[in-house]
N, C-alpha and C positions, 0 to 999 in steps of 0.2 A: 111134705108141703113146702109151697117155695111163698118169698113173697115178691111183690110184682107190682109194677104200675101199670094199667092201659095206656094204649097209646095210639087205640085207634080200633079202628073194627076193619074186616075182610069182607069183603064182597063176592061174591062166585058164582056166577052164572048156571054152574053143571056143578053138580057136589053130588056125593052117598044118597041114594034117598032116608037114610036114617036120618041125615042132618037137615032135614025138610022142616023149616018156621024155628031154627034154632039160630041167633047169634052168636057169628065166629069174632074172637077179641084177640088182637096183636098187644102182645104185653109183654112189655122188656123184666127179666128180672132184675131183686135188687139185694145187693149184701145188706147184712144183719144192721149196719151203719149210713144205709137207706142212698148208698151211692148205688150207681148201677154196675151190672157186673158186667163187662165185657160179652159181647158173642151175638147171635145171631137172635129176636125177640121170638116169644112163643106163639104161636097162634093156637086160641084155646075157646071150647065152648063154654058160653057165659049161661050158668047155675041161678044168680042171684040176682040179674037184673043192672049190672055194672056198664060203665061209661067212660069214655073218654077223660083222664086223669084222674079216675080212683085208684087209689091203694086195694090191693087185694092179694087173696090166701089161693096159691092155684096149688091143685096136684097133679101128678104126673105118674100116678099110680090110676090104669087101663080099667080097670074093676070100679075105681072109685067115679072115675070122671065118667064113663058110661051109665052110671049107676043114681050119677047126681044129675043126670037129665033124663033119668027115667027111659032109657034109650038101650034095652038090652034084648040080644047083642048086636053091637055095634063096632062100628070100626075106631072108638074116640078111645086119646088118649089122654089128654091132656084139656084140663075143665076149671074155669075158677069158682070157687068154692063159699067165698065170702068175701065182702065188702070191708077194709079195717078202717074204723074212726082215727082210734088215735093209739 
């Protein structure tokens, strides 16, 4: 599990049809000390309903994030998982 802030959502005209009524989320990761890390932001199917500047718990384990949108099998790899408070 990583952690992450949204920073936006994708749009796609033509996708998988597995990803047919599911939100795609551009989310930068973040180090342990809530800076951001360096590199290219993830794009990830949203599990829980998240938005534009939440904090959240993604994984990037293929099984889990197929798994947490109910979507098996499927091509996804990478899904956020939950929403962090504080």
């Amino acid at each position: 599990m990583l952690t992450g802030r949204v920073i936006g959502e994708v749009v796609a005209s033509h996708k998988h049809e597995s990803h047919d009524s599911l939100k795609l989320l551009l989310v930068e990761t973040l180090r342990p000390d809530g800076s951001v890390k360096k590199g290219a932001p993830l794009v990830a199917v949203d599990s829980v309903g998240a938005g534009t500047g939440d904090k959240v718990l993604v994984t990037m384990d293929g099984w889990g994030a197929m798994t947490a949108v109910d979507r098996f099998p499927a091509p996804i790899d990478c899904a956020v998982m939950g929403i962090i408070d504080h």
